[in-house]
N, C-alpha and C positions, 0 to 999 in steps of 0.2 A: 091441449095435447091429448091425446088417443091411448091411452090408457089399460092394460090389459091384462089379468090376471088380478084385476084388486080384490077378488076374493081373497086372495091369500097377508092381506095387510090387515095385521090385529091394531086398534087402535090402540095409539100411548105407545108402540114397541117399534123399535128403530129396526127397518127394514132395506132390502138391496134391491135392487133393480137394474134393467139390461135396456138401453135408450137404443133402436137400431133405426139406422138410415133406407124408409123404403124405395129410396132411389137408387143408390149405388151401396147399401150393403155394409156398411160402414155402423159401427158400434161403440158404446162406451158404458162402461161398469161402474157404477158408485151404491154409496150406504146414506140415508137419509134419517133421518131421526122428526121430524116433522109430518105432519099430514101431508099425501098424496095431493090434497085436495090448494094446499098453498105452496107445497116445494114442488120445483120442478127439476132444477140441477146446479151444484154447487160450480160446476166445468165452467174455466174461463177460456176453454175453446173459442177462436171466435167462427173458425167454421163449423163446428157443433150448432153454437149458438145462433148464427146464421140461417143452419137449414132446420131449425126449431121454429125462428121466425115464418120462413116459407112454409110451414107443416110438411117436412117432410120427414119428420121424428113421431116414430112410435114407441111408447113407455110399457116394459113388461118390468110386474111385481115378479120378484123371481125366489126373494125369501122374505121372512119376520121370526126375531128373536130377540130373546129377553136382553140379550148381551149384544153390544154397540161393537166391542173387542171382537168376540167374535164373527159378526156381520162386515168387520176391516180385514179380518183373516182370509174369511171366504174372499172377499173384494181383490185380498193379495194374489192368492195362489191362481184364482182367473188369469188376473192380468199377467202373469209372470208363467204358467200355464202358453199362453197364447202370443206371452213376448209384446205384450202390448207396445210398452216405448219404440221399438224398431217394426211392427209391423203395420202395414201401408193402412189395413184395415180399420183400424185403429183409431178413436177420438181421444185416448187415454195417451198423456204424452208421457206419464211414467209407470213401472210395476209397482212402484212405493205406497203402500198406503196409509204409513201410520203405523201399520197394526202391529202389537204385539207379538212375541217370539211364541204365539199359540200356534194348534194346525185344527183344521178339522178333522170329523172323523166319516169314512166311509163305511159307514153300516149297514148299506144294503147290500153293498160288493162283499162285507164280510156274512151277511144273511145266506146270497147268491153261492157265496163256494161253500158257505156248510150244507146248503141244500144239495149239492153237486155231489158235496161229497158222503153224504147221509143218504141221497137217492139212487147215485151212481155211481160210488167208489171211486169218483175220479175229479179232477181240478183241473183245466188248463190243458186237457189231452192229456197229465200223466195219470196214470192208472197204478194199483198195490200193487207190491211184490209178495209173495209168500215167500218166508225163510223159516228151514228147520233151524231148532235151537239145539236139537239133539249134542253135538260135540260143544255146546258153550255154554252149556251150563257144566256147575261140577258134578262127576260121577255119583258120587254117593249123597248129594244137596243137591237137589233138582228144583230147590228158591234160588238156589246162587249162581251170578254168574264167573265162569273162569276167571283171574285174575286179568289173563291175556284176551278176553272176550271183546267183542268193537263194539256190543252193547253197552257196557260200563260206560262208555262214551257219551249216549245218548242220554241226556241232562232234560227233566221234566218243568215243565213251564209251570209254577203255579197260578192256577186260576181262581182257586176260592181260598176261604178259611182254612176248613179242612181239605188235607188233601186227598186223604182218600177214607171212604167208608169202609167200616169193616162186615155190615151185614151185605151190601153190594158185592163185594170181592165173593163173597160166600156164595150169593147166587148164582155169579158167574162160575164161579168155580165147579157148582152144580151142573150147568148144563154145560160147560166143558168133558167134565170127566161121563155124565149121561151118553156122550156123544163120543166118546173115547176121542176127542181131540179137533174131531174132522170139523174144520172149517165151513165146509161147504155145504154140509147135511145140520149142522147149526144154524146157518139161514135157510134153507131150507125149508125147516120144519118150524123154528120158532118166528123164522125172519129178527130176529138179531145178527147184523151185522160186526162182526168183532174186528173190527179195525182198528188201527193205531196211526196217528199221523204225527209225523213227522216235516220240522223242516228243514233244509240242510242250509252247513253254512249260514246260520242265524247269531249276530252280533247278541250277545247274552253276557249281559257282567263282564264285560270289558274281553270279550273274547269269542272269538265265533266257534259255534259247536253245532253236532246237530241237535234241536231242542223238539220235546216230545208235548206238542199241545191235547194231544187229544185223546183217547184210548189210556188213560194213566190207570185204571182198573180191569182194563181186560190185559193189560201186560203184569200186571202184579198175577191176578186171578190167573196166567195163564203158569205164568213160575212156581203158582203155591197147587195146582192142579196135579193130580198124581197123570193123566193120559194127553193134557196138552201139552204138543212138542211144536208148536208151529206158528207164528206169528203173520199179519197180512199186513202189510206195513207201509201207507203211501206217504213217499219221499215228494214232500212238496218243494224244486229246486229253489236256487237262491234269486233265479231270474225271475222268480212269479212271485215273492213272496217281500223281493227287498225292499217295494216301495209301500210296504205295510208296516203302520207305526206299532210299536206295543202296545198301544190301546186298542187299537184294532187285534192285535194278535187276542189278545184278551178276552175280547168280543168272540172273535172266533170262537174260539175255545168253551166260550157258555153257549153258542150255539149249535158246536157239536153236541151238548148235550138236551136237548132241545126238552118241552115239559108233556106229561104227559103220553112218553113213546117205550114201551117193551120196558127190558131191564137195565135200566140206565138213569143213574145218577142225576136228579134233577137241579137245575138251577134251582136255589131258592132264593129267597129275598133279602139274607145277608149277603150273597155274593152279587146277587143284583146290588145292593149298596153298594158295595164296595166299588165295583165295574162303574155305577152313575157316579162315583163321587168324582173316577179317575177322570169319569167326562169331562165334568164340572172344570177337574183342576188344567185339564187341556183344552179348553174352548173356553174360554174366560166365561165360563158358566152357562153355558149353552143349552137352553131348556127344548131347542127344538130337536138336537144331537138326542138327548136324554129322551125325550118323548119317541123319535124314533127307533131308539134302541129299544125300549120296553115295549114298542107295538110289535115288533118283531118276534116276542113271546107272548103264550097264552097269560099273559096276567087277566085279571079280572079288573074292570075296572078300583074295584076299591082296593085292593093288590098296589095296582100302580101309584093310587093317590099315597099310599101308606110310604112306598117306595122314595117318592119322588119328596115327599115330607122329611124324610129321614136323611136323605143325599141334603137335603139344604140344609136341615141344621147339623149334620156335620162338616158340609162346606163353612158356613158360618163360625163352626168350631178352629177349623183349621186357619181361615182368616182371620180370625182373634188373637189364635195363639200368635202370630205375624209381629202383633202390634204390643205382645205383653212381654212387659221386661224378665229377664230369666230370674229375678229377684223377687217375684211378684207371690204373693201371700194369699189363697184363695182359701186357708182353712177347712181345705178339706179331707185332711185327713186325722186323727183323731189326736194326734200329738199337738194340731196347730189349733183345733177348735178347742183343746185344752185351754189355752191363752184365752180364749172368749169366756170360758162358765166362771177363771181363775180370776177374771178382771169383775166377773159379775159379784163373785162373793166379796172383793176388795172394795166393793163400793158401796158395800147393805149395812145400813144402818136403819134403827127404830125410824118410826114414820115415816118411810123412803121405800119407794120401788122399783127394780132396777131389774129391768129386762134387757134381754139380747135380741139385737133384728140384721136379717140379713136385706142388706139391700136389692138382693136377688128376686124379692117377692114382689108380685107383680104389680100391688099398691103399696107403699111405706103408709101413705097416706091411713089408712084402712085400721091398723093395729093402734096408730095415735089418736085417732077421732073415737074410736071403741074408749081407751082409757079417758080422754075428752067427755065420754056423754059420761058416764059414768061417776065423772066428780060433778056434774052439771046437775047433777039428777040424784046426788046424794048418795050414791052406791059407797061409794070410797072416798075416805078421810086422808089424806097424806100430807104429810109435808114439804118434802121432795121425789121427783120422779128424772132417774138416771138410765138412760138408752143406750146402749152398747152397741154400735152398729160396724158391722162384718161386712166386704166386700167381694163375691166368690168371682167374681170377674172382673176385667180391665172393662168390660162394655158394662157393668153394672156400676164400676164404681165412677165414670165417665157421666153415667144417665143419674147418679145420685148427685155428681157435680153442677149441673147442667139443668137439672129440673127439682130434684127434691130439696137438695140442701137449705136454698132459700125460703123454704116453709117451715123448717124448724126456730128462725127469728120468732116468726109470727107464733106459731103455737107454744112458743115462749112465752110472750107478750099475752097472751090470750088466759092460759092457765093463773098468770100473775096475780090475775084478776081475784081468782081463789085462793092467792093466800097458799100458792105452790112454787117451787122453782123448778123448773124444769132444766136438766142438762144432758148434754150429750156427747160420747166419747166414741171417736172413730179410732178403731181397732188400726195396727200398720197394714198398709196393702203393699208395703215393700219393705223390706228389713230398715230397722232402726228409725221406726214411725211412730205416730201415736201421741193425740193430743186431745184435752179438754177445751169444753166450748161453754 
């Protein structure tokens, strides 16, 4: 079969493809997890199958990603997209794929409108409004607004950590009040655009409002200004906006602030975490979603790699906690690791030594072959050697179950030999635990 796009097939990574009929037109969508080179189609179509035999099927790679979940997502929203089951065109006899209640993410649509609207003030054919604030703010507090104000209304998206800077606000505030206010001789002359986006009718915590993604420091900066009276304000409606997920709204919103441009609030790399983890947790871990969101900004390559390090293990983090019972004992704070040094000093006696190890270190093995060479070699005389072993995670105390524990017989056995006893005592990894070995 005829083959097309395999450049884009990373080996090892479960990838999608588009099988289309060059006779009549005719297509079908699937996800494959095998080589190109030995799968052809899981479809028990038999007129697929059919006009495969005749060669009249050609095979486009059309993605690869790390995530199988994900590459069943995309496979979904196609078929169900396109109505596969009910349309004639169709080799896919249902829109079901399997997949998970994930979605993908469109991050070039959301690159596209922040360019639209960073270049040209506009989305969609709508374009800003200029409104005076003059009568809504209070008379004598020109930061506040009137009680009865429709601004009050307007509810701020948070996009990052902080939500807003305060030497930023400052700047702006600067070349607001420079410009006694005017909008339009502020681009102008600086080419800062002071827009504020909005979008209406936005479902937000259990209630639709209009919510403010964008411009969250030129509307502070414009309040705390002693000569800005005037806000530009582009109302993005609810017809262009509703079939965008919140992680998409997200996205936006950091590419409103794009790197690198005038005076404006840069992304930086903890709110890129934050944005790649949210990826992560909506595409069942979608490394090719994550990679195309970060090319879409100036990072530097080694930026990215730093980035993209950082979203996985705290994906990893948030998958762990999943699996750890709420009872679960990681000692890490100074009241629990008390218990660890309090068990250490209970167990010291004359010619006995009696360390604490956390099973978290990346060899156990390491710290026991050290006190090992040691009596082998004459260093240290003991008579017994007591190990206090701490488990700061459910994956740690899993990987000591599973791989190290069974080494502690043997270096039991081995030590004996010298005329030592060797024991070991695991600390509780869940209330009301803790036993001698």
């Amino acid at each position: 079969m005829e083959t097309r796009n395999l450049e884009k097939y990373i080996e090892g990574k479960p990838w999608g493809y588009k099988l289309s009929n060059k006779v009549n037109g005719k297509w079908y969508y699937g996800v494959a997890k095998q080589s190109p080179e030995v799968y052809t189609t899981s479809s028990k179509n038999t007129e697929l199958n059919s006009a495969i035999n005749k060669d009249e099927i050609v095979r486009s790679i059309e993605i690869a990603d790390d995530s199988y979940d994900y590459l069943k997502t995309w496979e979904r929203e196609i078929l169900t997209e396109n109505n596969a089951a009910q349309n004639p065109m169709s080799y896919n006899n249902s829109n079901f794929t399997g997949a998970k209640d994930k979605t993908t993410v469109d991050d070039k649509l959301m690159r596209k409108v922040a360019d639209d609207i960073l270049n040209h003030n506009t989305v969609s054919g709508v374009n800003p409004v200029e409104v005076d604030i003059t009568n809504e703010v209070e008379p004598n507090n020109k930061t506040k607004f009137k009680p009865d104000s429709i601004y009050n209304n307007i509810l701020q998206f948070q996009v990052r950590d902080n939500l807003l800077s305060g030497d930023h606000i400052k700047n702006l505030i600067d070349k607001i009040d420079q410009h006694y206010g005017n909008l339009d001789r502020i681009e102008e002359e600086t080419g800062q655009k002071l827009i504020i986006v909005v979008l209406e009718d936005r479902l937000h915590k259990g209630r639709n409002v209009p919510l403010r993604i964008g411009g969250n420091h030129t509307w502070k900066a414009t309040l705390k200004s002693q000569f800005g009276f005037k806000f530009k304000i582009l109302y993005i409606p609810k017809s262009v906006h509703s079939q965008w997920s919140d992680l998409e709204i997200r996205i936006l919103g950091q590419y409103l602030n794009p790197r690198d441009k005038k005076t404006i609030l840069e992304t930086n790399e903890d709110d890129a975490v934050k944005t790649g983890l949210e990826i992560f947790k909506k595409t069942n871990k979608s490394s090719t979603t994550l990679n195309s969101y970060l090319n879409n900004e100036n990072w530097t390559p080694k930026q990215k790699d730093r980035i993209k390090q950082r979203v996985g293990r705290d994906y990893e983090k948030l998958e762990l906690l999943k699996t750890t019972p709420q009872n679960f004992i990681d000692y890490s704070t100074e009241e629990e690791f008390k218990l660890v040094t309090d068990k250490v000093k209970e167990l010291e006696e004359p010619n006995c030594l009696v360390k604490y190890m956390s099973t978290g270190k990346a060899s156990i093995a390491d710290p026991v072959s050290k006190i090992i060479h040691e009596i082998y070699n004459g260093e240290t005389r003991l008579e017994k050697i007591k190990i206090v072993l701490y488990h700061p995670s459910m994956k740690h105390y899993n990987e000591f179950k599973i791989k190290w524990e069974q080494y502690f017989p043997t270096w039991q056995r081995l030590i004996k030999h010298e005329n030592i006893n060797l024991t070991w005592y695991e600390m509780p990894h869940l209330t009301e635990e803790g036993k001698w070995v």
